[in-house]
VEXDREN-2710 file (C-alpha; in Angstrom, 1 decimal):
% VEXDREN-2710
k/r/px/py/pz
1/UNK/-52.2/44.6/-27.2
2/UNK/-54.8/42.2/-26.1
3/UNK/-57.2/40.3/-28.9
4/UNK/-60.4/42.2/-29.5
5/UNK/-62.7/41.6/-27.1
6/UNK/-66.4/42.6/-26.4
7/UNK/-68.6/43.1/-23.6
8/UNK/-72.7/42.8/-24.0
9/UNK/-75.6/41.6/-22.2
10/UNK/-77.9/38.7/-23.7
11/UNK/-80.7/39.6/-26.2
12/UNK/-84.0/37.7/-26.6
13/UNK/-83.8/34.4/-28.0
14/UNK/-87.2/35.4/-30.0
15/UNK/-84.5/38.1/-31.3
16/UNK/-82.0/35.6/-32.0
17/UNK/-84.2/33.5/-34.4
18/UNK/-85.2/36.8/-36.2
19/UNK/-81.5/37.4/-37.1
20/UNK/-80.3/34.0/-37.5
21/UNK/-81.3/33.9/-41.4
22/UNK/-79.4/37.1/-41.8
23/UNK/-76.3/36.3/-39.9
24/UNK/-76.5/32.7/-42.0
25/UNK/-76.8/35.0/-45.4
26/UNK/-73.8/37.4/-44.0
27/UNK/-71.7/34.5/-43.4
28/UNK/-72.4/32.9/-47.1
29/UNK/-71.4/36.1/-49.1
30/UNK/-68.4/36.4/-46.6
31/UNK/-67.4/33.0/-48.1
32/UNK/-68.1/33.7/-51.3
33/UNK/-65.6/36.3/-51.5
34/UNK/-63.2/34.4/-50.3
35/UNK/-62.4/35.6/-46.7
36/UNK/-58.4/34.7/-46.0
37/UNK/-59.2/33.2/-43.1
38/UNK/-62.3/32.9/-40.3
39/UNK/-62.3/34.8/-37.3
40/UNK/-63.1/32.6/-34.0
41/UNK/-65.1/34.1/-31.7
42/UNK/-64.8/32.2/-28.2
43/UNK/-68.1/33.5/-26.0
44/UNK/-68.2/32.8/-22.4
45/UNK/-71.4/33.3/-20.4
46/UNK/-71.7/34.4/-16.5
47/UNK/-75.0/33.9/-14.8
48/UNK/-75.2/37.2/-12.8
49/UNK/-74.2/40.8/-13.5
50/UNK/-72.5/43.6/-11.0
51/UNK/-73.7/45.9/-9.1
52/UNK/-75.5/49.1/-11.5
53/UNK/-75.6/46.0/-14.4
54/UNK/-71.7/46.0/-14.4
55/UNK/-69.9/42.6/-16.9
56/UNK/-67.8/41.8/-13.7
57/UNK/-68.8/39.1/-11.4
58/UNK/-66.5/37.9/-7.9
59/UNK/-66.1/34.9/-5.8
60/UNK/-64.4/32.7/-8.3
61/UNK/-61.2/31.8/-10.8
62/UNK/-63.1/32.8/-14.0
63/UNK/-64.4/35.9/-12.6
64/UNK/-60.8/36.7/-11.5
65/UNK/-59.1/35.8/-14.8
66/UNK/-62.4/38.4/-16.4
67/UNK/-61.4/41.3/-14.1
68/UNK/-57.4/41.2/-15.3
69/UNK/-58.4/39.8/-18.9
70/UNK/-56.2/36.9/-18.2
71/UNK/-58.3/34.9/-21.0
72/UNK/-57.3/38.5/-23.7
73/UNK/-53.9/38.0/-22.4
74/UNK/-53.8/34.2/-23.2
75/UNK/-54.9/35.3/-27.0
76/UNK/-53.5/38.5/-27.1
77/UNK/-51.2/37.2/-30.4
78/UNK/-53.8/34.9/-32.2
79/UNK/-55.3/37.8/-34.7
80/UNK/-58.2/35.1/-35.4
81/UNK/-59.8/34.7/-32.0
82/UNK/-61.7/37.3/-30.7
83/UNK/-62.9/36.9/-26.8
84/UNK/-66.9/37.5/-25.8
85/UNK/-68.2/38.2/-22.6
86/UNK/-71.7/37.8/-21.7
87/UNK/-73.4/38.7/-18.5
88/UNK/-76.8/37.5/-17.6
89/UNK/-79.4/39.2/-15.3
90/UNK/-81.5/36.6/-14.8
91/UNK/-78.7/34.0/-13.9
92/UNK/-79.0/30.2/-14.6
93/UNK/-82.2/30.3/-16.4
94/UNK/-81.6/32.7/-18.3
95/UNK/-77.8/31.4/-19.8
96/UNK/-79.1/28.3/-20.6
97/UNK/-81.9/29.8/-23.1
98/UNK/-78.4/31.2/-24.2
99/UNK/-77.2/27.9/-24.5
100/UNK/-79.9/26.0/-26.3
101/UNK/-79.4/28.9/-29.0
102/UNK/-76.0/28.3/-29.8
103/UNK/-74.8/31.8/-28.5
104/UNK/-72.2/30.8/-26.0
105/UNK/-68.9/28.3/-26.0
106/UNK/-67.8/28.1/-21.7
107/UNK/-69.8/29.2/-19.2
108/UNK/-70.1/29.0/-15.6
109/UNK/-73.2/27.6/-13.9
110/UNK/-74.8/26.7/-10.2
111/UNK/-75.3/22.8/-9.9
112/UNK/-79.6/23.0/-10.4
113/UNK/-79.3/25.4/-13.8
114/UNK/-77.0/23.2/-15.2
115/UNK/-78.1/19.6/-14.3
116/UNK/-81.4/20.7/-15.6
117/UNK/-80.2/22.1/-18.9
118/UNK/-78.4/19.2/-19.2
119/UNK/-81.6/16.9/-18.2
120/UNK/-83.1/18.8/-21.3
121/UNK/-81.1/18.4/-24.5
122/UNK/-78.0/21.0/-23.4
123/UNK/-75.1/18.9/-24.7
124/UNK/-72.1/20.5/-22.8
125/UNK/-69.3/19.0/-20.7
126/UNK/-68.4/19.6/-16.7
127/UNK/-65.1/20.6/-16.9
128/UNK/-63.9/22.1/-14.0
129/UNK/-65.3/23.1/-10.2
130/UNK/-65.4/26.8/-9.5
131/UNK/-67.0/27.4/-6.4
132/UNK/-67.6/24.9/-3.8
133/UNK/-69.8/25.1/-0.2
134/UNK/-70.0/29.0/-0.8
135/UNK/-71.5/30.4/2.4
136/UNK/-75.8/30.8/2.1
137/UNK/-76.9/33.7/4.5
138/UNK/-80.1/34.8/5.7
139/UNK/-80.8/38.4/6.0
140/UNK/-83.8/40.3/7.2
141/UNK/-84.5/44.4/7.7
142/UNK/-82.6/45.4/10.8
143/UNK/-85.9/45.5/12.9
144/UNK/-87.1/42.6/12.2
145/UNK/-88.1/40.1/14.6
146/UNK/-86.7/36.7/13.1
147/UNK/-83.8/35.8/14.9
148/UNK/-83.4/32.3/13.4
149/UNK/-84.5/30.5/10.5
150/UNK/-87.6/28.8/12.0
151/UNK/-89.0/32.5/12.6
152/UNK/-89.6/32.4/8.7
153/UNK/-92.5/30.1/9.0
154/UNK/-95.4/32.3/7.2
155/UNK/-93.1/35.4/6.4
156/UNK/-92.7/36.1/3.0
157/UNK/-89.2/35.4/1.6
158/UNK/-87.5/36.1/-1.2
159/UNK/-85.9/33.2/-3.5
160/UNK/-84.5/33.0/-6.6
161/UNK/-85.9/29.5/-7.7
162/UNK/-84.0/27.5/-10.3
163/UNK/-80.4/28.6/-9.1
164/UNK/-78.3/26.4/-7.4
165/UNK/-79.7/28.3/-4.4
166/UNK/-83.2/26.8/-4.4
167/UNK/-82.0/23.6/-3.1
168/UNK/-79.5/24.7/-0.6
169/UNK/-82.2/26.8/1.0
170/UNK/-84.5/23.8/1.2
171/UNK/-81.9/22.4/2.7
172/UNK/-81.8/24.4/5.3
173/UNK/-85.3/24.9/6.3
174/UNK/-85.5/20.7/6.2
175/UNK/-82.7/20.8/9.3
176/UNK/-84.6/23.5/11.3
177/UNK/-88.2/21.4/10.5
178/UNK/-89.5/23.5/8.1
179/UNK/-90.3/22.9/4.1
180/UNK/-90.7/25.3/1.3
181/UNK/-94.4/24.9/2.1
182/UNK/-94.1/26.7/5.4
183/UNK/-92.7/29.8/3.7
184/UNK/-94.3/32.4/1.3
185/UNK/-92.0/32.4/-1.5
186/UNK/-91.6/35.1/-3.8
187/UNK/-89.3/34.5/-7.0
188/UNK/-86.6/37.2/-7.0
189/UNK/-83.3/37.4/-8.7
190/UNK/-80.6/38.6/-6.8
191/UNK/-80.7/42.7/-7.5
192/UNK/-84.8/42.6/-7.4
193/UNK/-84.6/40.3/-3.9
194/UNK/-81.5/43.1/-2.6
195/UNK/-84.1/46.6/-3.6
196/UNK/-87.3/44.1/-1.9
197/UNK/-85.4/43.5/1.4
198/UNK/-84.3/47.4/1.7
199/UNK/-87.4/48.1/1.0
200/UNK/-89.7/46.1/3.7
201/UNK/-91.6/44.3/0.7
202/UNK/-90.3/40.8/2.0
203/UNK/-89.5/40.3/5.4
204/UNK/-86.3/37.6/4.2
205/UNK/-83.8/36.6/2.0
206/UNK/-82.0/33.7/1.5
207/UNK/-79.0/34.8/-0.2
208/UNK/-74.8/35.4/-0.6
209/UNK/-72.3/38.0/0.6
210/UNK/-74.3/40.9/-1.4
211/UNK/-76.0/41.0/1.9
212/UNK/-73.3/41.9/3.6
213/UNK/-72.1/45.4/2.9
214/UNK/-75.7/46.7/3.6
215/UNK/-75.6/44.8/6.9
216/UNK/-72.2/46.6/7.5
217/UNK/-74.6/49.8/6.7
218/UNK/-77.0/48.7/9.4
219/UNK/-79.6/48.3/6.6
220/UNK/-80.3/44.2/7.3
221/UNK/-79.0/42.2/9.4
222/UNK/-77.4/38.6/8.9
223/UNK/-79.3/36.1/11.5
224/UNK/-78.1/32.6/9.9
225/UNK/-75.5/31.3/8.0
226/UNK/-73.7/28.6/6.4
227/UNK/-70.3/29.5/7.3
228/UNK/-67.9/27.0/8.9
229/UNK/-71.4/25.1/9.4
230/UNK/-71.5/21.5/7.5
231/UNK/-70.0/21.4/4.4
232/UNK/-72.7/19.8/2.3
233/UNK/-75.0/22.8/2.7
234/UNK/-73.4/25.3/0.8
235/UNK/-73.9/26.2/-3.0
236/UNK/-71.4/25.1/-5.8
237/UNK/-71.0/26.0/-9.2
238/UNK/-68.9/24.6/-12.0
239/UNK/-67.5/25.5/-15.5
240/UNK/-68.9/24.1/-18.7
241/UNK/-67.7/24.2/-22.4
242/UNK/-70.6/23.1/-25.2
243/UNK/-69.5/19.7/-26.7
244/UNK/-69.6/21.4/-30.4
245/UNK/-67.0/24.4/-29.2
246/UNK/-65.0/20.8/-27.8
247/UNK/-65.0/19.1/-30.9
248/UNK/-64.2/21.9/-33.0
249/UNK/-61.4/23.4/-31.4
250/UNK/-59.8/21.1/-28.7
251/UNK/-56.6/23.4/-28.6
252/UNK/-58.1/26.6/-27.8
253/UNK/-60.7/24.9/-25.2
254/UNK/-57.1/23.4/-23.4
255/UNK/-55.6/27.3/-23.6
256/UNK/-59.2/28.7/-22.2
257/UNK/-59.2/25.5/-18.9
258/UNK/-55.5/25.9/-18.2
259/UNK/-55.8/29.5/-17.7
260/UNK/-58.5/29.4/-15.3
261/UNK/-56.4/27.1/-13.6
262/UNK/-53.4/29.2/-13.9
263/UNK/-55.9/31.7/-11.6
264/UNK/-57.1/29.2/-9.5
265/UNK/-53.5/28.7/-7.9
266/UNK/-53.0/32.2/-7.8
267/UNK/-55.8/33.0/-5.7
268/UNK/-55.5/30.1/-3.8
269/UNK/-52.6/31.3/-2.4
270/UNK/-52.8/33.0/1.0
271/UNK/-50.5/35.9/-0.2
272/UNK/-52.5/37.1/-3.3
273/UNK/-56.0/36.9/-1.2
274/UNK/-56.2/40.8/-1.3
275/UNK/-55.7/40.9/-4.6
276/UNK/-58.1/38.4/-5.4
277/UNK/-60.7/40.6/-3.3
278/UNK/-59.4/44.1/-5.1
279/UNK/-60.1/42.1/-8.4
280/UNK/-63.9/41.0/-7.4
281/UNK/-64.7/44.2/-6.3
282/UNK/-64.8/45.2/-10.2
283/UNK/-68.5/44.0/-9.5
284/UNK/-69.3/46.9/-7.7
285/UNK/-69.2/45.3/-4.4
286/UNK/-66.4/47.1/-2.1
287/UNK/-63.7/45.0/-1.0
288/UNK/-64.3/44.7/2.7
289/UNK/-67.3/42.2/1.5
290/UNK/-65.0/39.7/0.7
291/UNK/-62.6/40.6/3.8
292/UNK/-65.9/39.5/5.6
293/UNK/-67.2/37.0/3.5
294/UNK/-63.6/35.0/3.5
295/UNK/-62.8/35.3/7.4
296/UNK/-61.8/32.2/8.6
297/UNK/-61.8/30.8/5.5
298/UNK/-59.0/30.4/3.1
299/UNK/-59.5/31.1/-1.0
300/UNK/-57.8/27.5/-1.2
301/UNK/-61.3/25.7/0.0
302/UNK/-63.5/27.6/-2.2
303/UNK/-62.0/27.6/-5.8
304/UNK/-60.6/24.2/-5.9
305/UNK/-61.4/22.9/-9.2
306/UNK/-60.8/19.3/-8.6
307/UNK/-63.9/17.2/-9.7
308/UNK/-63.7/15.1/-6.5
309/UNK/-66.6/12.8/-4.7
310/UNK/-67.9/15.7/-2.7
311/UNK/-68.4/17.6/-6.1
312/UNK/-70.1/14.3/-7.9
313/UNK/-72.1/14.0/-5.1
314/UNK/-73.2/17.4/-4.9
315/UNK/-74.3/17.3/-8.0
316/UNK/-76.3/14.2/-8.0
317/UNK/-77.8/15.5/-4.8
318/UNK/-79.2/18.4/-7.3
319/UNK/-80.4/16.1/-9.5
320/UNK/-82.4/14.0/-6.8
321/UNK/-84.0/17.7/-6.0
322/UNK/-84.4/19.1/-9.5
323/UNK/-86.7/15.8/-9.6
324/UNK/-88.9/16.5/-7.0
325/UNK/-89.0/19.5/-8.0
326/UNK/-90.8/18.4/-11.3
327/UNK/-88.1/20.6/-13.2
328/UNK/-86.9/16.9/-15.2
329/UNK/-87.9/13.4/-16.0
330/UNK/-85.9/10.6/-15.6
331/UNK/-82.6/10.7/-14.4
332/UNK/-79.3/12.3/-16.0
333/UNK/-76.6/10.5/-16.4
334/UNK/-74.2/12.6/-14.0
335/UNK/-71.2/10.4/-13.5
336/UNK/-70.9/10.2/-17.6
337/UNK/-71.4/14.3/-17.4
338/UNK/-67.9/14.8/-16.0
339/UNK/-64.9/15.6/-18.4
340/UNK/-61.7/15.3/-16.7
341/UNK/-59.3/15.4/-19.6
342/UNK/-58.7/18.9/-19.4
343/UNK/-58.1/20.1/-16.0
344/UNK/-56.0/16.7/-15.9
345/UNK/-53.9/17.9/-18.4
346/UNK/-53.5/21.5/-16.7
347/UNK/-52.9/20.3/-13.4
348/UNK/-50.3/18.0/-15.4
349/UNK/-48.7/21.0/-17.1
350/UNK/-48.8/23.5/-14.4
351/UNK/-47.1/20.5/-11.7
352/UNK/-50.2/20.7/-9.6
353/UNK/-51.7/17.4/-9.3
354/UNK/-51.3/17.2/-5.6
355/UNK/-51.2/21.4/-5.2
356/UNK/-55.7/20.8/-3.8
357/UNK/-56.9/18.7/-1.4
358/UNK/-59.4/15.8/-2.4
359/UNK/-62.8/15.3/-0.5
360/UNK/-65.4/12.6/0.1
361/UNK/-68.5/12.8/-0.4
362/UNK/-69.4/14.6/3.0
363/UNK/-66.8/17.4/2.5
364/UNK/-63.5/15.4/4.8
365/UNK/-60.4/15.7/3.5
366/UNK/-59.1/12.4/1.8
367/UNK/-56.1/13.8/0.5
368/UNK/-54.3/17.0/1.8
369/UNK/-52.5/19.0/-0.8
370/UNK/-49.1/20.8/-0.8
371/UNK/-51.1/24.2/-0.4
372/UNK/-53.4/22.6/3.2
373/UNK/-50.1/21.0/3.8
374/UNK/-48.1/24.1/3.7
375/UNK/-51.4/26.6/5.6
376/UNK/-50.4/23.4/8.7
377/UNK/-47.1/23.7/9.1
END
């Protein structure tokens, strides 16, 4: 039997403070009476929900490892832990409000979210890559008009500013000569931006594969994208663990990183790609999004965990940008940021130090590892 486990979406951190004082008496009587021994709750935090507000997510190792509860599984016969997932509609911002109140241990974030909440006090450690150059689309309502990304000069697009896709889309717009100024942004998480596009209330999105299975229904269609386009323009995300949940329990937080990278390997893996895809589509997304998302592309590229250059430079690229965009003052100290002990020690363990290839900064292959070696041969 798996260890308990619980599933619940984030309350307001006005909330929170309410009920602190109460959980902080709770706690007190429970150690006056002389509890035999604490229950350790380890909470992870996903910035995004499923399809109909569903606590699955796709596209990476942890949400892989949520859909077959590798991480119950892991504790399944440690009667004192007891596994917490949270699932957050509005994304990056809103897990780290999350974070700043104590309410979550790991957690996955985009590179802007968490450079920013790091920039502001967050004291949490980059331990692993989850997601790197993820494809960007832009979709539009299937009569539109823009047939490339300088059409949406003066359109009105929807953005969800403050993810790790704020900065990719400038990106973008800066290589076809346009700036966010040129464009009439309207702030939209990922569900709102989906229900806006369908409905003609924007006439673009900049977005990922969740465009895709209404472009299969001829509802949009996709005019741009990132795919198999330069490597430095996609999004990336990383996992995080707060430095207190580190301190405190340096064993389970080894358990929680090597089981993602147990996943990682698995999915990397050409042969387990469909079920990888069957997993994701927990979220409510059907399967043949992946199949679309992922042609041409194997699993290998996109959930290598290494922390290589083109991951350190990603993320000081975000921090460059999260600067101009007046989001932080000063500069964070990214290359410090990095914790490396314990996907070292998994990779170690699991005998995969050379299983994922290494990059530069720009995305080339420095290193090939046994799984590019073998897709060559």
């Amino acid at each position: 039997m798996s260890s308990p486990m619980s599933f619940r979406f984030p309350k307001r951190a006005s909330l929170f403070n309410l009920l602190r004082p109460l959980a902080g008496a709770a706690a007190l009587v429970a150690l006056c009476a002389g509890a035999a021994s604490a229950e350790t709750v380890i909470r992870f935090g996903h910035p995004g929900v499923g399809a109909e507000q569903r606590a699955f997510s796709h596209g990476d190792p942890t949400t892989y490892a949520r859909a077959r509860e590798l991480i119950e599984k892991e504790f399944a016969n440690d009667k004192d832990v007891k596994i917490e997932w949270t699932f957050f509609r509005g994304a990056g911002p809103a897990l780290n409000e999350s974070v700043a109140s104590g309410q979550l241990d790991f957690f996955l974030l985009g590179d802007l979210p968490a450079i920013v909440g790091r920039a502001r006090g967050l004291k949490h450690k980059f331990i692993f890559a989850t997601q790197r150059n993820n494809p960007i689309f832009l979709a539009v309502p299937a009569n539109s008009d823009i047939a490339k990304v300088e059409d949406v000069k003066g359109r009105k697009v929807a953005l969800f500013k403050g993810t790790n896709l704020q900065n990719a889309t400038d990106r973008i717009l800066a290589l076809h000569g346009l700036s966010e100024k040129d464009v009439r942004f309207i702030n939209l998480d990922a569900n709102a931006a989906v229900a806006a596009l369908s409905s003609g209330n924007v006439d673009a999105v900049f977005g990922g594969q969740e465009y895709l299975p209404l472009a299969a229904r001829g509802v949009v269609k996709i005019v741009y994208t990132t795919k198999n386009d330069d490597p430095t323009l996609g999004r990336n995300s990383s996992y995080f663990v707060t430095e207190t949940f580190a301190a405190a329990h340096p064993d389970l937080t080894q358990r929680v990183v090597t089981t993602f990278i147990k996943a990682a390997q698995f999915i990397s893996l050409d042969e387990n790609r469909e079920e990888a895809f069957e997993a994701w589509a927990l979220s409510g997304l059907p399967k043949q999004t992946f199949v679309t998302n992922f042609d041409g592309v194997r699993l290998s590229h996109i959930v290598n965990p290494l922390i290589d250059d083109y991951v350190v430079a990603r993320y000081k690229e975000q921090a460059a940008a999260a600067k101009d965009y007046g989001l932080l003052k000063g500069d964070p100290d990214i290359d410090h940021w990095f914790d490396r002990t314990y996907l070292d020690k998994a990779l170690k363990d699991l005998a995969l130090e050379d299983f994922w290839s290494t990059h530069d900064a720009k995305g080339k292959i420095v290193t090939r590892g046994r799984i590019d070696q073998k897709a060559s041969n």
